[in-house]
N, C-alpha and C positions, 0 to 999 in steps of 0.2 A: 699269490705265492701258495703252492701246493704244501698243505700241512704233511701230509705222509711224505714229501720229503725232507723234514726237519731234522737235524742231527744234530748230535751231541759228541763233544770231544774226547774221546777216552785216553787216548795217549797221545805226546806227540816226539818231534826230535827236529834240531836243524842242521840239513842237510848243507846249507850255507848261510852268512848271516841273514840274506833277503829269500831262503828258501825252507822253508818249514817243510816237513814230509808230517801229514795226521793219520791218525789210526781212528777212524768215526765209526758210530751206530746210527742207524736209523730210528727216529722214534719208535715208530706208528709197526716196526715189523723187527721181530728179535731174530737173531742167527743168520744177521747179514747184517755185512759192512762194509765200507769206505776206505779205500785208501783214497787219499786228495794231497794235492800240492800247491803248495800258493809260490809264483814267481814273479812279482812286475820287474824285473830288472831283466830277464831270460826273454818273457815272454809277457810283455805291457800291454798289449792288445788283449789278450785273453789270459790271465794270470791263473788260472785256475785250471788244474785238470783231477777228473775222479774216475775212479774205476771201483764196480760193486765187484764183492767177492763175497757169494753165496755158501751160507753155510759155517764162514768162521767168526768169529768172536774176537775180533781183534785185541789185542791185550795189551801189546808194545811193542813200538818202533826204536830203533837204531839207523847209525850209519856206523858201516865199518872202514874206517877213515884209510887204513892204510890198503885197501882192493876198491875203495869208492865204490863200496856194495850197500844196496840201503835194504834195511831187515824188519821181515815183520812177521812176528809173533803170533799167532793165534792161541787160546786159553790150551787146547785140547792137544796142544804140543803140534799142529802143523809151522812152518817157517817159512816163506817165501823172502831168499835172496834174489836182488837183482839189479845190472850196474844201471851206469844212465843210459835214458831211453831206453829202459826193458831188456835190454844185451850186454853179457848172459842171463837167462833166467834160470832157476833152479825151485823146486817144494820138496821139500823134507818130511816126512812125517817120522818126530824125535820117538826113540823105541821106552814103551814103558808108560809113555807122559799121557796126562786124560783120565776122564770118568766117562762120559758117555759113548764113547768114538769104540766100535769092536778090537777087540785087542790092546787097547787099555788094563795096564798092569798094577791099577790100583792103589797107585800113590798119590793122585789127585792131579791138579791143573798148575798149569804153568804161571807165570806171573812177569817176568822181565825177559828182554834181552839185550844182552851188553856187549860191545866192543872192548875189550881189557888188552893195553901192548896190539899183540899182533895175531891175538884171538878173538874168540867169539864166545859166548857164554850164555846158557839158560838159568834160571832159578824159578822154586816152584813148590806147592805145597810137600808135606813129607821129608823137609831138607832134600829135596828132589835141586843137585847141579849136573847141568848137561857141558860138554866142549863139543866144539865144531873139529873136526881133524881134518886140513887143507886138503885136497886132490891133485891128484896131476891128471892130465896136461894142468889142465886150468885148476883153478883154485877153489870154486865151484863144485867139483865133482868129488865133494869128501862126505863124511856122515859125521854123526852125532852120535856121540859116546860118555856112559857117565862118567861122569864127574866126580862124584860123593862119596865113593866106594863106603864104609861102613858109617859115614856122616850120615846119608839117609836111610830114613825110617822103613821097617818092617810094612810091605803091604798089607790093608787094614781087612784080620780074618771076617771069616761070617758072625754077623751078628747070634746071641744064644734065641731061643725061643723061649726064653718068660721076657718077653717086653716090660722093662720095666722096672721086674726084680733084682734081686742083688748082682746076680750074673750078669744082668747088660750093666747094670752100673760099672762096676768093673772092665766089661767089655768097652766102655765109652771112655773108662779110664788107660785103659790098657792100648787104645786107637786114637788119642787125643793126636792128631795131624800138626805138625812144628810148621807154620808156612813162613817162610823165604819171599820176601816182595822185591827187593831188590839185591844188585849185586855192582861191585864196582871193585876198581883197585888199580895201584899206580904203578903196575905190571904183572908178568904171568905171574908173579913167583909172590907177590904181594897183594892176595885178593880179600873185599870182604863179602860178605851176602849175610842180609838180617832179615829179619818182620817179629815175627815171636822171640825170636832167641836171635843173636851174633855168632858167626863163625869166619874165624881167617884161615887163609891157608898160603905157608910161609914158602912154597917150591917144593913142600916133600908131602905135607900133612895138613887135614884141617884141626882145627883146635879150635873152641868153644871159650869163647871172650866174655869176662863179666864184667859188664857196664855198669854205672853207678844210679842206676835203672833199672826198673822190671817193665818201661811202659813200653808197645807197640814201636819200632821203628819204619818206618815208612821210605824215605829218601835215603840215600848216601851220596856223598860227592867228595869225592878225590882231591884236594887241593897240590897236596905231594906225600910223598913217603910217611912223613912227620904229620901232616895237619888234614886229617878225615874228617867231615862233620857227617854227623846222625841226624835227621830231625824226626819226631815222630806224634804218638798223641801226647795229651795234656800236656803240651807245650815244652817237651821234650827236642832240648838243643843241644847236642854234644859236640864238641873236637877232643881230638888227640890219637892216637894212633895203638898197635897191639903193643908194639914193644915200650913203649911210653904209658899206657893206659889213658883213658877218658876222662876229662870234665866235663860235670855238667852246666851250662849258663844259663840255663833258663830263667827267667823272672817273671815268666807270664801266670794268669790266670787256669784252673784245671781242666775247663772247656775247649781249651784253644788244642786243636789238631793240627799239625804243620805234618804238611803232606811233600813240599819240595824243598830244596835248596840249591841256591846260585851263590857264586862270588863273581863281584860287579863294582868295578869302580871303588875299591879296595873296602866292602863293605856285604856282609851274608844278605843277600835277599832270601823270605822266608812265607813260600805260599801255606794259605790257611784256609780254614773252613769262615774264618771271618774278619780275609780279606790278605792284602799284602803287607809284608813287616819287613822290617830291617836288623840286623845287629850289627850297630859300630863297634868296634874292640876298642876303639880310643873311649866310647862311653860306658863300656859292656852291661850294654843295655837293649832291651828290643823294644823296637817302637814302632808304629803303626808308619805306614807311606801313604803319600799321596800324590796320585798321579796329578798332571796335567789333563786328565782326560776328564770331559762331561758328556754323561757324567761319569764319578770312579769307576776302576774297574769294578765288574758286576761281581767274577768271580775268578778263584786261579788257581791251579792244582797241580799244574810243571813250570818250571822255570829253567830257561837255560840259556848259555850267552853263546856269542861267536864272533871272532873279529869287531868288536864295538858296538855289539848291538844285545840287548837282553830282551828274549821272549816272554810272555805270559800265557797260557794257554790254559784258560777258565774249560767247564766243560760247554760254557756258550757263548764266553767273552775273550779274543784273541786278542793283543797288542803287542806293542815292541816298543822299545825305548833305544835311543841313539846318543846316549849321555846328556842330549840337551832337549826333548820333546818325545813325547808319548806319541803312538801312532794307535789308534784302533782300526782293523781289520774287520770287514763286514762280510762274511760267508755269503754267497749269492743265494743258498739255499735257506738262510736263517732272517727271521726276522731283523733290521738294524737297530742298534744298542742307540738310543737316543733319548 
């Protein structure tokens, strides 16, 4: 097994319950990625297909459920839509979005992309939101346009020349970057997008939500209108919604980072830095899970369900769950979990 080709999971999404779409890095070489597809139910002879793409940084995949477009993200604001089997394809480069890419307008890198109703959506350092606006003929043939209007921040001026002194202190204060990691909502007109700060936006306007928190939020997941959860660092678990306002439930430890969230089998699944949890609302309690797998999962950082089946996707440990047995997944290119 060739070590320069080992990879790691940076985002994932499923395109159906037995098809996962990954957004991977290569270890051993930076500023190239993978997109890969696992299918045994499509294709059981060879379940695996990958395609390198030179150059970008994958950051996050989607699917856009109602054009069956699957999306992918790279940091520096490029997009690649395209249906099944690669028809139509389209690449975007979102205007404004990046740090190192020429013409990069200085608001910093991207972070998610979301299918919301029957749009498309970017979020991204700067309070930086993008929409997709449809095209005709096809659907395919629209651009990207902000989103944020006066939500996002000011591009960050030139640094002063005393390094150091009072002026860049100020200057550092005066440039401190808002970043946006995720984005989600339970339609166009009811969306959220958080990381450092919350913001909704009710169909006219965004407005700035204060959570009964200051820590990091990381995931969002939609459950309906009424019931949003947050997870984020030091064990940061919220539901509730803008117009109702947030609880917080957390009971955990200040170490504990929750990075995803799933509802599954009428119970929050809650990926972490040390490992998989649960919260029952009939216990309202969070508690550690344990797979059927040997051994446990290694690691998990997305969670997301489909038709009966809930994913995990470690950034080197895959599995699925079918309500009644744990499945572990073994990357052809990665060492097997054993």
């Amino acid at each position: 097994m060739n070590k320069d080709l080992f990879r790691t999971y940076q985002t994932a999404c499923l395109v159906g319950p037995m098809l996962p779409l990954l957004g991977e890095t290569l270890d051993q070489f930076e500023g190239n990625s993978v997109i890969t597809t696992y299918a045994p139910e499509l294709r059981p002879s060879s379940p695996w297909r990958k395609q390198i793409v030179e150059g970008w940084t994958i950051i996050s995949v989607d699917l856009w459920k109602p054009h069956n477009v699957r999306c992918i993200l790279d940091r520096e604001g490029n997009v690649n839509l395209y249906g099944p089997g690669g028809t139509p394809d389209r690449t975007y480069q979102i205007p404004d979005a990046g740090v190192m890419r020429e013409g990069a307008g200085d608001y910093g890198y991207v972070n998610r992309i979301r299918a919301i109703g029957d749009g498309l959506y970017v979020c991204g350092q700067s309070r930086q939101v993008y929409r997709f606006v449809p095209g005709k003929p096809h659907v395919l043939d629209g651009q990207w346009v902000d989103f944020a209007g006066t939500m996002r921040q000011q591009p960050m001026s030139e640094p002063p020349d005393d390094n150091g002194g009072e002026a860049f202190e100020r200057w550092l204060d005066e440039n401190d970057a808002i970043d946006l990691v995720d984005i989600a909502g339970s339609s166009e007109s009811d969306i959220y997008t958080a990381g450092d700060e919350c913001w909704h936006y009710n169909g006219r306007q965004w407005k700035q939500l204060q959570l009964p928190t200051d820590e990091f939020i990381n995931a969002i997941k939609v459950i309906n209108a009424d019931q949003v959860v947050m997870v984020g660092h030091n064990g940061t678990l919220l539901i509730g919604s803008a117009r109702q306002g947030f609880t917080e439930l957390s009971s955990v430890d200040d170490n504990q980072n929750f990075t995803g969230v799933e509802l599954f089998a009428d119970k929050l699944f809650l990926a972490s830095n040390l490992g998989l949890f649960t919260y029952d609302p009939a216990k309202k309690k969070i508690e550690p899970y344990v797979t059927t797998l040997t051994p446990d999962l290694q690691d998990t950082h997305i969670l997301e369900a489909k038709d009966g089946v809930l994913w995990s996707f470690g950034f080197k440990d895959l599995a699925y769950f079918d309500r009644k047995t744990w499945t572990r997944v073994d990357h052809p290119d990665n060492p097997p979990i054993r």
